[in-house]
C-alpha positions, -999 to +999 in steps of 0.1 A: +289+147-154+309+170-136+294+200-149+263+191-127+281+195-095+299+227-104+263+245-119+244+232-085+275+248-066+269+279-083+230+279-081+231+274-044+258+301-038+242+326-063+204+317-046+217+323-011+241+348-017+220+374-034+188+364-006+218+382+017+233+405+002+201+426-017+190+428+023+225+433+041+233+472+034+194+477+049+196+456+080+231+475+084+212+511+080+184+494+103+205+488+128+217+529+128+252+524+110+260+554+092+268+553+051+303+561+064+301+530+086+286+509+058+312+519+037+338+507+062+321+474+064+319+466+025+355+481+022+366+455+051+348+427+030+365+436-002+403+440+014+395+408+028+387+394-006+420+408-019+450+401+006+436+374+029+415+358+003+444+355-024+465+344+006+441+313+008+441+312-028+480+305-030+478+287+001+453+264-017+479+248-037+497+235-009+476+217+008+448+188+001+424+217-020+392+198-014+397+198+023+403+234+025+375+244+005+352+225+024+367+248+053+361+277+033+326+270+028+322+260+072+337+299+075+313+313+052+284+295+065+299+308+103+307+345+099+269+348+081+250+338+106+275+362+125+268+391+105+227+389+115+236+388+152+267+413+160+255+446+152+286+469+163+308+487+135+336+466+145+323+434+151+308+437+112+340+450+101+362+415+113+333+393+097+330+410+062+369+414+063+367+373+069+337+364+047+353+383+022+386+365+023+365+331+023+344+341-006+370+351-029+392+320-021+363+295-030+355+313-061+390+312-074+394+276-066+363+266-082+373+290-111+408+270-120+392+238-111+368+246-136+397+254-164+416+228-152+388+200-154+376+214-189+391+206-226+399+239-243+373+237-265+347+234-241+356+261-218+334+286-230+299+265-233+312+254-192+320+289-183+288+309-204+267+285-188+274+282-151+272+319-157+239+318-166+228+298-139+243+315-117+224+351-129+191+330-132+195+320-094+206+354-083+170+365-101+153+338-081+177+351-050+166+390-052+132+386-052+131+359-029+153+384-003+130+412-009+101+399-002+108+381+029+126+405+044+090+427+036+069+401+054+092+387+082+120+411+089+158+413+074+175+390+103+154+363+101+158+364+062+194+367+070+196+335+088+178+314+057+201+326+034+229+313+057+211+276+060+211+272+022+239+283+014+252+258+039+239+228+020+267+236-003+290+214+025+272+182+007+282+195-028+319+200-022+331+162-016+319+160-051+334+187-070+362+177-090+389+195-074+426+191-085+456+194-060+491+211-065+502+228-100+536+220-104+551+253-112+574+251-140+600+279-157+578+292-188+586+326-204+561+348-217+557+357-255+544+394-265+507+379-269+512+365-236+525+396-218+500+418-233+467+396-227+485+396-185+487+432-185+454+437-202+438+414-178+459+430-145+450+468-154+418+459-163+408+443-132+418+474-115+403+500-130+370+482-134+375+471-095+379+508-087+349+521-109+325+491-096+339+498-059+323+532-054+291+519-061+277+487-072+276+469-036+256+504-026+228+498-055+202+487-028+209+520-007+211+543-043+174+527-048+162+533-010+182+572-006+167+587-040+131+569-047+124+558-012+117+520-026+104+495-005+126+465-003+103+443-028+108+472-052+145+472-049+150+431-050+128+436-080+149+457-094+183+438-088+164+409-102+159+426-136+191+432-137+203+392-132+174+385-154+193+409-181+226+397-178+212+360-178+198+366-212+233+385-225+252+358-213+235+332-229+247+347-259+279+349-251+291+318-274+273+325-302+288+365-303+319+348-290+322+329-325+297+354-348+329+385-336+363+382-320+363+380-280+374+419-279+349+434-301+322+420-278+342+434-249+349+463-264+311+471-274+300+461-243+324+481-220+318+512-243+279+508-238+290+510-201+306+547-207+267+567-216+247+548-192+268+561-162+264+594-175+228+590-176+227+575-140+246+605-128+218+629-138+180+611-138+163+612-112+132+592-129+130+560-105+117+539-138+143+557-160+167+552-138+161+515-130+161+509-169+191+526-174+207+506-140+197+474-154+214+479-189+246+490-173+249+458-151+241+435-183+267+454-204+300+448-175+287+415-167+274+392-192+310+393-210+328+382-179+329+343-194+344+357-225+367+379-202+383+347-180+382+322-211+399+351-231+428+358-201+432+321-189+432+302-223+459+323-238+482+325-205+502+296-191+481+270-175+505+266-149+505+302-131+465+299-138+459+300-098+491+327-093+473+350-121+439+349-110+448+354-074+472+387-086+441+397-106+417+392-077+444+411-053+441+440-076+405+439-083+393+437-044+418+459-034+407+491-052+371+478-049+380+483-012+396+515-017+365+529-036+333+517-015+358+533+015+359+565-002+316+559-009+308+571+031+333+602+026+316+612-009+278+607-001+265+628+021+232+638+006+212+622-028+229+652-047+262+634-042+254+606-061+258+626-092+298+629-086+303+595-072+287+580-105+304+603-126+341+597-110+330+561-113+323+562-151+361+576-158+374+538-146+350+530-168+363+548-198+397+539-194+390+507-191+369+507-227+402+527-239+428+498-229+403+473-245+404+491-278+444+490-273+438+451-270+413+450-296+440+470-321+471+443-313+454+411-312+422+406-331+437+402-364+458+373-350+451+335-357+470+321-325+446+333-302+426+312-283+394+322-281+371+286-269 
C-alpha cells in the first residue's frame, strides 16, 4: 500500500516539475537574461542542491522528518511562484539557489525512505517502477508545458505548474517516512569501499559532464533549429517517453546480466552519441540522436541506487547519498557556470558537447574498473 503514495508523489512532482522546467530557461531568455546570466541561475540552483540541500538532508535526521519535508515541499511551492514574478538576475539567482536546496533535500528523503520502507528483494521492482512513472509523467509534463506556454504565455504556465505541484502538501502526511538512523560504528569491507568510491567518483564526473548541458537542452533546440516551444517539449517528451520504455526493463536486464554490464553498456552507448551531437546539425538527426543519449544515462539510474545502496551500510544510507548528492550538484554547478562563458555563438556547442563527452568517457572507464572486480562475485547484492 505504500507504494501508492510514494508513485503519486513522484507523478505529481515529475508532471509539474517538467510543465516548469521545459519552459523556464525561455521565459528567462524572454525576459532579456543573457546565456551567461542563465547560466548563473541554473548554476545557483544546482550549488543550492549540493551544499544547502545536503545540509537539510543531514539535518533531516534530527528532527521529526515528516514535518520537515512537508516544509520542504511549502518552500518549493513558494520560491516557484517566485521565479514567474521576480525577473532580475539576482532575485532568480537566491530562488534557484533555494529551490534547489529544497528539491534535492525532498528527493533524498523520499529516496532513503524508499530503501528504508522496502524488503531487499523488492527494491528494485519499487525503485524501476516509480522510475517509470515518474518518466511517463515528465512525457505528459513536456508536452503539456509546451503547448500551453504556445497558446497562453510561459508565466501563466509557470504559475499552473506551481498549483499542482502544490497538491503534493496532501500527499506528504501519508508517505511513510521514518525518523532518526541511529548511527552505529561499522567498518567497511573492500566490496564496500569500492562500490563507495565507485558511486562518489561517479556522481561527479557524470554531474560535471551532465552540468554543461543537459538543463540547457531547451535553449540547444531553440539557438540551432529555431524550434517553437511545442517542438522542443515534443522533443524532451520523446526523450521521457524513451527512457520510460528502458527503464521498464530494468529488472528483467537487471536479472537476464549483472547490474554493471547494463551500466557499463549503457554508459558506453553514451560515449558515440555525444560525438554525434557535437557535429550534426540535422534538427531530426539531432533530436534522434538527443533522445537516445538521455535513455542510455537515465534508464539505469534504478539499477545505479539499488546497486550503491544495497551493498553499503544501511545506516550511513542518508550520510552517502547526501555526500553523493554534494558531489554531483556541485560540479553540475560548476559546469552549467562555465556553459555562459563557453557559448557564445551555435558554433560553440560543438566544444561544450565534446568537453562534455570526456566525463562521459571516464565515467564508462571507472565502470569497466567496477565491472572487472565485482561481477564475478556471489556476495553482491544486486535486488
Amino acid at each position: 500500500m505504500f507504494t501508492i503514495q510514494f508513485y503519486i508523489f513522484t507523478a505529481i512532482t515529475s508532471f509539474a516539475g517538467q510543465i516548469y522546467g521545459v519552459i523556464f530557461n525561455l521565459f528567462l531568455r524572454q525576459n532579456g537574461l543573457t546565456n551567461l546570466e542563465i547560466g548563473k541561475i541554473t548554476s545557483a540552483a544546482l550549488w543550492g542542491s549540493a551544499v544547502l540541500g545536503t545540509f537539510f538532508a543531514f539535518l533531516a535526521d534530527k528532527v521529526e522528518k515528516r514535518r520537515f519535508l512537508k516544509s520542504l515541499v511549502c518552500l518549493q511551492i513558494l520560491t516557484q511562484f517566485l521565479r514567474a514574478i521576480l525577473l532580475s538576475s539576482q532575485w532568480q539567482i537566491v530562488l534557484n539557489f533555494t529551490a534547489g536546496a529544497a528539491s534535492s533535500a525532498v528527493s533524498i528523503i523520499i529516496s532513503a525512505s524508499m530503501i528504508l520502507s522496502t524488503p531487499s528483494k523488492n527494491r528494485m521492482i519499487l525503485f524501476g517502477s516509480n522510475f517509470s512513472i515518474s518518466m511517463i509523467m515528465s512525457v505528459l509534463g513536456n508536452l503539456t508545458g509546451g503547448f500551453v506556454a504556445d497558446q497562453v504565455g510561459f508565466r501563466s504556465t509557470m504559475f499552473l505548474a506551481a498549483s499542482i505541484y502544490s497538491t503534493n502538501l496532501l500527499i506528504v502526511k501519508k508517505l511513510p517516512v521514518k525518523d532518526r538512523q541511529v548511527l552505529e560504528k561499522v567498518v567497511f569491507n573492500p566490496l564496500q569501499k569500492g562500490i563507495l568510491w565507485y558511486y562518489l567518483l561517479s556522481n561527479l564526473l557524470v554531474g560535471f559532464g551532465a552540468g554543461l548541458f543537459i538543463s540547457f537542452g531547451n535553449l540547444i533546440l531553440s539557438d540551432l533549429f529555431a524550434m517553437s516551444t511545442t517542438l522542443i517539449g515534443l522533443v524532451m517528451a520523446l526523450t521521457q517517453i524513451a527512457t520510460a520504455i528502458g527503464g521498464a526493463m530494468n529488472y528483467l536486464l537487471e536479472k537476464r546480466f549483472s547490474p554493471t554490464k547494463v551500466l557499463l553498456f549503457c554508459y558506453t552507448a553514451v560515449i558515440p552519441l555525444m560525438i554525434f551531437l557535437a557535429f550534426v546539425r540535422n534538427p531530426v538527426v539531432f533530436s534522434v540522436m538527443y533522445v537516445l543519449r538521455f535513455m542510455f544515462m537515465n534508464m539505469v539510474s534504478p539499477i545505479f541506487s539499488v546497486l550503491v545502496f544495497s551493498n553499503l551500510p544501511i545506516q550511513y544510507l542518508s550520510i552517502t547519498n547526501g555526500i553523493g548528492n554534494l558531489l554531483n550538484n556541485s560540479s553540475r554547478a560548476v559546469a552549467a557556470l562555465l556553459y555562459g562563458y563557453i557559448v557564445k555563438g551555435n558554433s560553440d556547442y560543438t566544444k561544450l558537447l565534446l568537453l562534455s563527452m570526456t566525463f562521459y568517457l571516464l565515467n564508462a572507464i571507472i565502470t569497466y574498473s567496477l565491472h572487472k572486480k565485482l561481477d564475478l562475485r556471489s556476495d553482491i547484492n544486486t535486488v
